[in-house]
C-alpha positions in Angstrom: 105.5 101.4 99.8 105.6 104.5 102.4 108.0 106.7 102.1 109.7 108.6 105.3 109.5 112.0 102.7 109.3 112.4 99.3 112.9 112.8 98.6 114.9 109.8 96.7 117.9 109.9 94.2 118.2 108.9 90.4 119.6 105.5 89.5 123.3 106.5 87.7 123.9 109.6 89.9 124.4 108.1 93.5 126.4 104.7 93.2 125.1 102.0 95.7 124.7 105.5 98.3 127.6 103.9 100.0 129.4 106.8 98.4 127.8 109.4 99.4 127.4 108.0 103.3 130.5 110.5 104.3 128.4 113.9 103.1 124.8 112.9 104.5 123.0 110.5 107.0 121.3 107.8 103.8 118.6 107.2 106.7 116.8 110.9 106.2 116.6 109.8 102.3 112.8 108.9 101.2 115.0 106.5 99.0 118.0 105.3 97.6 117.5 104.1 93.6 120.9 102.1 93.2 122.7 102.1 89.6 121.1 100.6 86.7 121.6 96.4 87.3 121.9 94.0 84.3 121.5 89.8 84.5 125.5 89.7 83.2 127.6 92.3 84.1 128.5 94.7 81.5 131.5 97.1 80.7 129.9 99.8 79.7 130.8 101.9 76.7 134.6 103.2 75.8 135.7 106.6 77.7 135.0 109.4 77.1 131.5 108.9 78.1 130.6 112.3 80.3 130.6 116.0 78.8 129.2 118.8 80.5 126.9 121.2 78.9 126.0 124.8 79.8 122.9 124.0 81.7 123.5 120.1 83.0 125.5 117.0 81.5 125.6 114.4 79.1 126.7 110.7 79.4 126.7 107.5 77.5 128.1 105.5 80.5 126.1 102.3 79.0 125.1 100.4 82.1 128.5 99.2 83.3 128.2 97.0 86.6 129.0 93.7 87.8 125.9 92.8 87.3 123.0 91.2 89.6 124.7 88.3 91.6 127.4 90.2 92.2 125.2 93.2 93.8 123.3 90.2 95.8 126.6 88.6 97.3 128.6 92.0 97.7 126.4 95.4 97.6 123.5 93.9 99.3 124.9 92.9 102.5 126.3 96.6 102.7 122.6 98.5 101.9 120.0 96.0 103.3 120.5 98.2 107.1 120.8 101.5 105.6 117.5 102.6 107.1 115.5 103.7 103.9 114.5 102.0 101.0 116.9 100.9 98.8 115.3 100.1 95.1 117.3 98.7 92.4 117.0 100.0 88.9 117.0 97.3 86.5 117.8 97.3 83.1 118.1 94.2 79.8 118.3 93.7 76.2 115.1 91.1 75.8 112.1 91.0 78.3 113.5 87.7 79.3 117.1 89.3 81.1 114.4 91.9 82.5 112.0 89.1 84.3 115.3 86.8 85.2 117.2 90.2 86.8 114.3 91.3 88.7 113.5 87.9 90.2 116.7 87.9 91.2 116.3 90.8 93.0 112.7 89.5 94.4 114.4 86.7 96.4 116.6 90.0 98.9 114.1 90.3 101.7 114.8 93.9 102.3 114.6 95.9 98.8 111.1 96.6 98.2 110.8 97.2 95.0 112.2 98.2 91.6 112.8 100.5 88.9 112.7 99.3 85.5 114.8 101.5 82.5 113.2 100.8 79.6 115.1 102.9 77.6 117.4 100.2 77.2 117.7 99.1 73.6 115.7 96.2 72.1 118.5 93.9 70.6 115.9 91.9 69.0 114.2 94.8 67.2 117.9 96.6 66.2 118.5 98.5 69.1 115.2 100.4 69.6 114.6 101.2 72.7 111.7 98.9 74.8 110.4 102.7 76.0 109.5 104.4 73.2 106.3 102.3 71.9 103.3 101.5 74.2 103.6 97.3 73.1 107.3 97.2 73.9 106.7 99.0 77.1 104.4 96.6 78.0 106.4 93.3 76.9 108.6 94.6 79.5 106.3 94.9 82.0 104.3 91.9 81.5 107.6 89.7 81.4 108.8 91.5 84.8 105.7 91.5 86.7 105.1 87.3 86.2 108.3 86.8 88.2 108.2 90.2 90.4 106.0 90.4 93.3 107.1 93.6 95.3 106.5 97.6 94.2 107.2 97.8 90.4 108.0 101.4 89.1 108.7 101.8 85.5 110.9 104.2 84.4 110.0 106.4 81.6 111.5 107.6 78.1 111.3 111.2 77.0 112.3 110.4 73.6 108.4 109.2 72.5 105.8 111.2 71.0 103.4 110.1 73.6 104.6 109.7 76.8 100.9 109.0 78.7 99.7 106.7 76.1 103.5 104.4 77.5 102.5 105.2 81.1 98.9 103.5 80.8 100.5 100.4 78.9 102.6 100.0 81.6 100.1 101.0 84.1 98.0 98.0 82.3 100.3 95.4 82.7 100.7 95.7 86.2 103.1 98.5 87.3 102.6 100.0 90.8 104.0 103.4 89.8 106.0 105.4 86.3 109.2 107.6 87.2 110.0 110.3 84.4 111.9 111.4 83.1 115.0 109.3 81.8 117.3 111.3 79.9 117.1 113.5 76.7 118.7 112.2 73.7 121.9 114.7 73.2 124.8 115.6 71.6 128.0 117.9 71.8 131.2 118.6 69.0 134.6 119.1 70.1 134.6 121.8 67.2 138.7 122.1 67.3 139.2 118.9 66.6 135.5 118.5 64.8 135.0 114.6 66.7 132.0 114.6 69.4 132.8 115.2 72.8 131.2 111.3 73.6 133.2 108.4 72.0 129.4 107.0 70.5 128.6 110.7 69.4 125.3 110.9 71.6 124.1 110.4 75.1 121.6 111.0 77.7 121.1 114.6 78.4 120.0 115.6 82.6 120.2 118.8 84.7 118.9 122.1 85.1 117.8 122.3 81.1 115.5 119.0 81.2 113.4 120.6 83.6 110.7 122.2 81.9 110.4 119.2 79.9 110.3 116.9 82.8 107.8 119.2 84.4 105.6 119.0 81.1 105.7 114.9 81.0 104.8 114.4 84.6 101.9 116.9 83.9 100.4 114.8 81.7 100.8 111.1 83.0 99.2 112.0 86.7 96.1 112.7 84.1 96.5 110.3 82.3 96.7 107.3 85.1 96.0 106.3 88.2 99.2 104.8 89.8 101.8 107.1 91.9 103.9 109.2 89.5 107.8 109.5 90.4 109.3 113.1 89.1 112.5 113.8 88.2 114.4 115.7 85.4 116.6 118.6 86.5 116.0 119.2 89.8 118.7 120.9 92.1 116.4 123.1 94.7 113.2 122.5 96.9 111.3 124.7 94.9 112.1 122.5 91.5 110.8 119.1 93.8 107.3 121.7 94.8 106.6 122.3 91.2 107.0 118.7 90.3 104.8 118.0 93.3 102.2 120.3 92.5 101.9 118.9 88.7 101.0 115.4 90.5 104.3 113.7 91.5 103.9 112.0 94.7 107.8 112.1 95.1 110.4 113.0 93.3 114.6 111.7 92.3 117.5 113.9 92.4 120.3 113.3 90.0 122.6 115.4 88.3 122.6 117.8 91.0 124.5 115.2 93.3 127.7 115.5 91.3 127.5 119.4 91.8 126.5 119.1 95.7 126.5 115.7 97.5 124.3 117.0 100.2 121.8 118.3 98.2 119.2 116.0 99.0 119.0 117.6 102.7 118.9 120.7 101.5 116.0 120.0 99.2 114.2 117.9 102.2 115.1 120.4 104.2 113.8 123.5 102.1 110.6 122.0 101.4 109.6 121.5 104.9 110.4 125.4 105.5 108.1 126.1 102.4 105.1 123.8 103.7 105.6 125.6 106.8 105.8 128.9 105.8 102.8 128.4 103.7 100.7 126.7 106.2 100.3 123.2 105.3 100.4 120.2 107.4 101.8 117.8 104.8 103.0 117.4 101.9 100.1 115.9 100.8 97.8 119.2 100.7 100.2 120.4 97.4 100.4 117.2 95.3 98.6 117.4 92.0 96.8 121.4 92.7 98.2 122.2 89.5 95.5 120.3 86.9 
């Protein structure tokens, strides 16, 4: 899968990109990652579910859609001409809701690919999450890419000990490319009235204080495999998306910085063609992966 530049958005933080069609032209995106798609649709966890935190947010949303039939007969028909590639990000509870989803998804002529969350929980193994060992990783995988036949990109958990040893399970079992990171396991205490801020106590943590993190991860799966690597985790500038670029990412998502400006994605596509040009280079290419 080409992309136009290497500028997409994260799953979760840009809708169906239908939303954001009033603030930017969606045709100048490398890529529109739609929000995470179950086999059933799914409610999603009681409210509140969003807290902001001094450097970025945290949310425990839990997936809520209409799920994958109802993005083929109604979303579809509204993204298929958008004029950049629309991925959906697909999520499940058992590698079997996984492989049926995706297939799903296989059968809509124009969405090239998808992204796989596997930091969903594992109802079968109380609630862990498929991500964080290399054999449920690759369950997941396996199961998806029997009934998938496009671009597979597998989204990756930060909350591991070993975050390259995941990427070359999946990278085994037949992925075309990892994304990283997901989000941070998180907390925050409404101290007045001593209750968490998030009506499940935790959630995903994303924005500017991920970033080094992030940065760190991608760092060590482009060594570690030999696939494309996806960045994201905090960015909200051009010169956040160079320094994932230059530690091996081939492209990168925007997420958390959309709620703060919906036309950041220009600017950042924007920004980093005044930096290659400032700098001399002719593409993008020349700066991918010169940090080793």
């Amino acid at each position: 899968m080409v992309l136009k530049n290497p500028v997409m958005t994260a799953s979760g933080t840009f809708g169906y990109g239908l939303e954001f069609a009033d603030f930017i032209d969606l045709s100048q995106l490398g890529g529109i990652i739609v929000k995470g798609t179950t086999l059933h649709p799914r409610e999603g966890n009681a409210y509140p579910r969003m807290a902001e935190t001094s450097m970025g947010m945290l949310n425990c949303v839990g997936l809520q859609n209409k799920g994958v039939d109802y993005f083929c007969s109604h979303i579809y028909p509204q993204v298929k001409d958008l004029g950049t590639h629309v991925i959906v990000n697909v999520s499940g509870s058992s590698p079997d809701d996984y492989a049926e989803c995706a297939a799903r998804v296989d059968a809509l002529e124009h969405i090239p690919a998808i992204e796989l969350n596997i930091s969903c929980p594992n109802v079968r193994q109380g609630g862990m999450a498929f991500g964080v060992t290399a054999s449920g990783a690759a369950s997941v995988v396996r199961a998806v890419r029997e009934r998938y036949h496009k671009t597979l990109i597998v989204k990756l958990s930060p909350n591991v000990t070993d975050i390259a040893e995941i990427a070359r399970a999946c990278e085994a079992e037949g992925a075309d490319s990892v994304s990283l990171i997901n989000t941070l396991m998180g907390m925050a205490v409404d101290i007045e009235n001593r209750v968490p801020l998030l009506s499940i106590g935790t959630g995903g943590l994303s924005g500017p204080a991920v970033m080094p993190v992030a940065l760190r991860m991608v760092w060590q799966v482009a060594k570690a495999v030999k696939i494309p690597v996806i960045g994201l985790g905090g960015i909200s500038t051009a010169e956040d998306a160079i320094a994932f670029l230059m530690v091996g990412a081939t492209a990168i998502e925007v997420g958390t910085a959309n709620f703060i400006d919906p036309a950041v994605t220009m600017k950042i596509r924007d920004g980093l063609d005044s930096w290659l040009d400032r700098h001399g280079c002719a593409s993008v290419q020349e700066i991918i992966g010169v940090i080793k």
